[in-house]
C-alpha positions as CSV (number, residue, x, y, z in Angstrom):
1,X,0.0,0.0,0.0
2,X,1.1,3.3,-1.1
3,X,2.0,5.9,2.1
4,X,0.1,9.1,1.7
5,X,1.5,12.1,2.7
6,X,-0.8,14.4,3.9
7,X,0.7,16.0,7.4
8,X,1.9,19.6,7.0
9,X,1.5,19.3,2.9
10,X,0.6,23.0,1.4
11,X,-2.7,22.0,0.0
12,X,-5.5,19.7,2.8
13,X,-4.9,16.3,1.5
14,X,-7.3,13.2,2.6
15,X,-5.5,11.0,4.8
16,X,-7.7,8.0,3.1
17,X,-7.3,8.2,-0.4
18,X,-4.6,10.9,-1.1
19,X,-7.3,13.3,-2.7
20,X,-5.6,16.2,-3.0
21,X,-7.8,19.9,-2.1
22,X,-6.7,22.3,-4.9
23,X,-8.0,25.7,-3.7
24,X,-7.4,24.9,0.7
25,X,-7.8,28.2,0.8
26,X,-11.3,28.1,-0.2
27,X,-12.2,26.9,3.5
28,X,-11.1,30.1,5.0
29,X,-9.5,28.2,7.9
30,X,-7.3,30.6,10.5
31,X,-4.6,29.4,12.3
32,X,-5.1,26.0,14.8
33,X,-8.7,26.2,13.4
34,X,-9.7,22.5,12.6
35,X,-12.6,21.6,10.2
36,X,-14.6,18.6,9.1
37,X,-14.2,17.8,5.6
38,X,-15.9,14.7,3.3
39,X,-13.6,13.5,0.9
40,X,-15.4,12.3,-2.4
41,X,-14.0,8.9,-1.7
42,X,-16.8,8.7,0.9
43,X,-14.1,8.7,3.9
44,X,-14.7,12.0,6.2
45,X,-11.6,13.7,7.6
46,X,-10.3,16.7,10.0
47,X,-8.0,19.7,8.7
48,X,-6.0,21.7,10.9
49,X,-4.6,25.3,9.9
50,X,-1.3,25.8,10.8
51,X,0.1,29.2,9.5
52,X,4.0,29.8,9.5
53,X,5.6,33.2,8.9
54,X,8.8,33.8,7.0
55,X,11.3,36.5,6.7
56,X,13.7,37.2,4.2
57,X,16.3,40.5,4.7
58,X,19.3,42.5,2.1
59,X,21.7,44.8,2.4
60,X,21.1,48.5,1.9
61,X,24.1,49.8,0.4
62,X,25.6,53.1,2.8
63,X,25.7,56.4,0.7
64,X,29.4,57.4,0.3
């Protein structure tokens, strides 16, 4: 049997089948918000938002 991934995947993906969501963002879920969700495999699941934050930084060149 093939292993699905679906923890901490960038789109909700069903645990059962391997469905993937396109679109996640179409549930409107916040961060540590967990829905109900029925896959169309007939399998129902729960999705949890988890919302990271990432910085990025460059140099400012100094004015002679």
């Amino acid at each position: 049997m093939k292993k699905i991934e679906h923890e901490w995947t960038s789109e909700i993906v069903c645990p059962w089948c391997g469905h993937e969501q396109s679109d996640s963002w179409d549930y409107n879920l916040e961060d540590g918000e967990t829905t109900e969700i029925e896959c169309d495999c007939g399998h129902a699941y729960k999705a949890t938002c988890c919302v990271t934050v990432d910085y990025s930084t460059e140099k400012i060149e100094e004015k002679p």
